[in-house]
C-alpha positions, 0 to 999 in steps of 0.5 A: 608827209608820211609819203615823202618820208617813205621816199626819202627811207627808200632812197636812204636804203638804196644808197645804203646798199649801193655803197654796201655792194661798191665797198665789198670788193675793195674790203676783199681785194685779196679774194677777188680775181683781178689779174686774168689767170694764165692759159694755154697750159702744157708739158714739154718733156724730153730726155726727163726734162719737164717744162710746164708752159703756159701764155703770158699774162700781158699788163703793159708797162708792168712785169707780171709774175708767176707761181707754180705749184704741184700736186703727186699722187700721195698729196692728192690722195692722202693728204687732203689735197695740199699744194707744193710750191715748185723747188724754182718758180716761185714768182719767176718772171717767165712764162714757163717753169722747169719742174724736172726736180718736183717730178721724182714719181712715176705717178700722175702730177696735177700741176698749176700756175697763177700770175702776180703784179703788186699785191694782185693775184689771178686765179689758179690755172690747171694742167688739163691732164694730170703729167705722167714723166713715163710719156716723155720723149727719149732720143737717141744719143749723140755718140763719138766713134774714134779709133785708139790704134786698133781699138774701137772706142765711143763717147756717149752723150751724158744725160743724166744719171737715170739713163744707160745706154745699149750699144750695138756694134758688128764688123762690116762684113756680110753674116757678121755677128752684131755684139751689144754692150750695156753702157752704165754712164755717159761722157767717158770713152769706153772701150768696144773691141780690138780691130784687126787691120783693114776692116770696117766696124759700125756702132749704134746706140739707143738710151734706156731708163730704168725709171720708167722701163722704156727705150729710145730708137737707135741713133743713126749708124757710124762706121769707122775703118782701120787703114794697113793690111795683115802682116804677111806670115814669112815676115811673122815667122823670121820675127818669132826667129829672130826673137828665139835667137836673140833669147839664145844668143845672148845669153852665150854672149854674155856668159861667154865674156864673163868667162874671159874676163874672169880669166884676164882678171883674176887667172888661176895658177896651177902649180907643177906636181915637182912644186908641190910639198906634201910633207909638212917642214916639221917633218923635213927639220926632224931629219937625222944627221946621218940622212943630212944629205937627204934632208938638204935635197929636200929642204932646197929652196923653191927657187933652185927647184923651179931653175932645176925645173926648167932646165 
């Protein structure tokens, strides 16, 4: 009897931890790895745009999510090693996550992602290697080269603003002096230099970034060509000429008919020194009697002097 009863305690306790170990996981569902976590991890960065990538983690029938977090080198260092979830992927449905936003340093980043579907969550996958933005990749920059009568104009692609652009041009010809430019910004057209007639002008450009001191290779080249010759010297001449003779002539011009208007118009008469009285009629009146003869021929009227006059 004291046999079978150890039996039955042996059996009792073998179910018992059975169903211990068997109910651990689901009273720990949230701490149990059920989803596989995302592989493959990597950073494609160009132009400082950062996408982190990583394979999809499949569930047929189901649409599985994803998070992302980042980690800069002051959380990793003095901040016990927090964890900030990324400003755009926070259960983002695709298998990448632009994280161009959350890279502001150029420090080393260490950067994760995990998958969701329900309430089941994988665990953590990280970067292999911690991104530095200072390894992207900086491509030449697309440029128009246009023509403005006879000045020399480009259009930079805009990328954004922590990029310049240097840009070289020279006049085709051999020995030419190639001239550089700073261009600060990109989508409005700058103005190069003034062409002379007839010649070819070529341009390159190459981005530059402050941030991370560095720069891209220089684009292909691009010429373009002003059409018409030189004006021929005789022709220059009779037009300064011809611009000096108009500053004279119509000046004279215009003088010279204000004159003869001004006597059409408005003549001035001009009165015979015989007209003229010099004494005033007071004087004449005051005349004594004995010299009213004399006073009579001077008092005459002014139209017996000018009928005197003429005859």
């Amino acid at each position: 009897m004291q046999t079978f009863t150890m039996v039955l305690e042996e059996i009792w306790t073998s179910l018992f931890m059975w169903f211990f170990y068997a109910l651990i996981p689901c009273l720990l569902t949230d701490e149990v790895t059920i989803l596989p976590a995302p592989q493959n991890l990597s950073v494609l960065s160009t132009n400082m745009k950062h996408l982190l990538m990583w394979s999809p983690v499949i569930v047929p029938g189901e649409t599985v999510y994803y998070s992302v977090e980042y980690q800069g080198e002051y959380e990793s260092l003095y901040a016990s090693h927090i964890w900030i979830p990324s400003s755009w992927c926070s259960l983002t449905e695709g298998p990448e996550c632009d994280v161009t936003d959350d890279i502001t340093a150029t420090v080393p980043y260490n950067l994760r992602v995990r998958a969701t579907l329900g309430s089941q969550t994988s665990a953590w996958s990280i970067l292999k290697h911690p991104f530095n933005r200072n390894s992207t990749i900086l491509t030449p920059p697309g440029m128009e080269i246009t023509k403005d009568g006879f000045h020399l104009v480009i259009e930079l692609e805009d990328l954004g603003p922590q990029f310049e652009f240097l840009v070289a041009y020279w006049r085709r010809e051999p020995g030419a002096e190639e001239h550089v430019k700073m261009v600060r910004s990109g989508g409005i057209p700058v103005h190069l230099e003034t062409m002379e007639p007839g010649a070819a002008y070529c341009v390159k450009a190459q981005t530059f970034v402050k941030a991370i001191g560095r720069y891209s290779t220089f684009s292909q080249t691009e010429c373009v060509e002003v059409q018409g010759e030189a004006i021929p010297l005789v022709l220059a001449l009779f037009a300064f000429v011809g611009f000096m003779l108009i500053l004279v002539v119509v000046p004279l011009f215009i003088w010279k008919m204000g004159r003869l208007l001004q006597y059409s118009c408005c003549p001035v008469v001009v009165l015979p020194d015989t007209l003229k009285i010099t004494n005033s009629p007071q004087k004449l009146i005051s005349c004594r009697r004995e010299e009213v003869d004399a006073c009579a021929t001077a008092v005459v009227s002014p139209e017996e002097l000018l009928r005197a006059w003429i005859s």
